[in-house]
N, C-alpha and C positions, 0 to 999 in steps of 0.2 A: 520392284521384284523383291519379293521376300523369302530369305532360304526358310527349308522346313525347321531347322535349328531355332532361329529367331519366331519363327510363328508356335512351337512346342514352347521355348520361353514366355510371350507374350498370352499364351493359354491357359500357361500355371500362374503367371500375375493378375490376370481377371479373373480367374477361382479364386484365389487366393484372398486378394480385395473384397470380392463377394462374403465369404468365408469369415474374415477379420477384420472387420471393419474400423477396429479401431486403432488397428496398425496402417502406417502413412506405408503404402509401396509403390517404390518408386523403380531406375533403373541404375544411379550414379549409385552405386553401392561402397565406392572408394572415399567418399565425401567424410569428412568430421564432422560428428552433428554434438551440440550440444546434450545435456542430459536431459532440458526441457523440452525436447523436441522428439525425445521416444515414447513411444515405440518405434522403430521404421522397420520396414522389411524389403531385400529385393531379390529379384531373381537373373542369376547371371550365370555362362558359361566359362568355364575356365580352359576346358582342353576337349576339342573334339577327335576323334580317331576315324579317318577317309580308309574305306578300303571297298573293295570291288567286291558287291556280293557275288554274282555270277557275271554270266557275257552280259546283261542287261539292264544291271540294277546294280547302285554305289549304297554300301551300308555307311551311316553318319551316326558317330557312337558319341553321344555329349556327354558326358559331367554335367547335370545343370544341377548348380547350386543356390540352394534357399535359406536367404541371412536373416535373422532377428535381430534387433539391439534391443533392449526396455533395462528397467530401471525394477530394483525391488530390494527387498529386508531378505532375511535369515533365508527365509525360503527361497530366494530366488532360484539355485538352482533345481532345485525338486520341480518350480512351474517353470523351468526352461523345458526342461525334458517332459514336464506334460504338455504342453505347448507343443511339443516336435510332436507327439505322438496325432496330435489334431489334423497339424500339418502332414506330417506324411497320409494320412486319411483323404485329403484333399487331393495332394498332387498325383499319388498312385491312381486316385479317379480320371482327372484330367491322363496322364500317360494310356493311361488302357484304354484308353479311345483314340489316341496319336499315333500308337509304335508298333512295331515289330513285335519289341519285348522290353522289359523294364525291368529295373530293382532300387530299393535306396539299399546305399551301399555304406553309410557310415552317418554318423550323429555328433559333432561335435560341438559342446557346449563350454565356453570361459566364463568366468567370474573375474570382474577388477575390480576390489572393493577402495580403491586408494581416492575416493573422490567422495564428495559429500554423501552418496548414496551409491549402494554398489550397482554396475553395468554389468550388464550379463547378455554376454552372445553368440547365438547357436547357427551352426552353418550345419544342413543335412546335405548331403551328397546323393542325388538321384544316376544313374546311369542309366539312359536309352538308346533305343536300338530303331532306327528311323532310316527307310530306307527308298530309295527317292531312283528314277532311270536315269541311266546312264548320262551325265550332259544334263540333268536339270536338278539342280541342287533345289529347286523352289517346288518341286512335284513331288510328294507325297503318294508313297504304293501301299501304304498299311492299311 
């Protein structure tokens, strides 16, 4: 059984893959990768908010967030943030067909230049609004 959380997750990682294909996405988002081994990207939840839409329906409100690593020169961060704008294009698609309601809510991109070539990685913060009956966290009413 799969919650709708997990199956809206695994929605925006198969666009996404689709989408960028030469970014590695995977799910272990917490892992150390080398610098030879970016691009990666994953798509993970950090905090869901449960609350009872009405008598018969639980709204499931995720944070799902979508990580980049890659590697680049001067410009790196100028193509982090055109990079997010692609992305958010993709998962906004996948959402509007999943939810209730949707928004990305924040864009955040670092730079660590302390290694042979600088890392740069951006995490977008989607919020959706996924609302599933009462007692089935794996059924989907949108």
């Amino acid at each position: 059984m799969t919650d709708v959380v997990t199956a809206c997750r695994d929605a925006i990682r198969i666009a996404l893959a689709s989408a960028f294909p030469g970014v590695t996405w995977g799910k272990a988002y917490w892992r150390s990768v080398s610098a030879e081994k970016l691009p990666i990207g994953a798509v993970y939840t950090s905090t869901v908010e449960v609350d009872r839409f009405d008598a018969n329906c639980v709204s499931r409100v995720p944070d799902i967030k979508v990580l980049v690593k890659k590697t680049g020169g001067d410009d790196l961060e100028d193509d982090m943030f055109a990079a997010a704008a692609d992305i958010e294009v993709v998962v906004l698609e996948v959402l509007d067909g999943l939810t209730f309601d949707f928004d990305l809510t924040q864009v955040e991109v670092t730079v660590d230049g302390s290694a042979d070539s600088a890392v740069g990685m951006m995490v977008l913060t989607f919020r959706a609004v996924l609302l599933t009956p009462f007692g089935q966290p794996e059924v989907s009413t949108a």
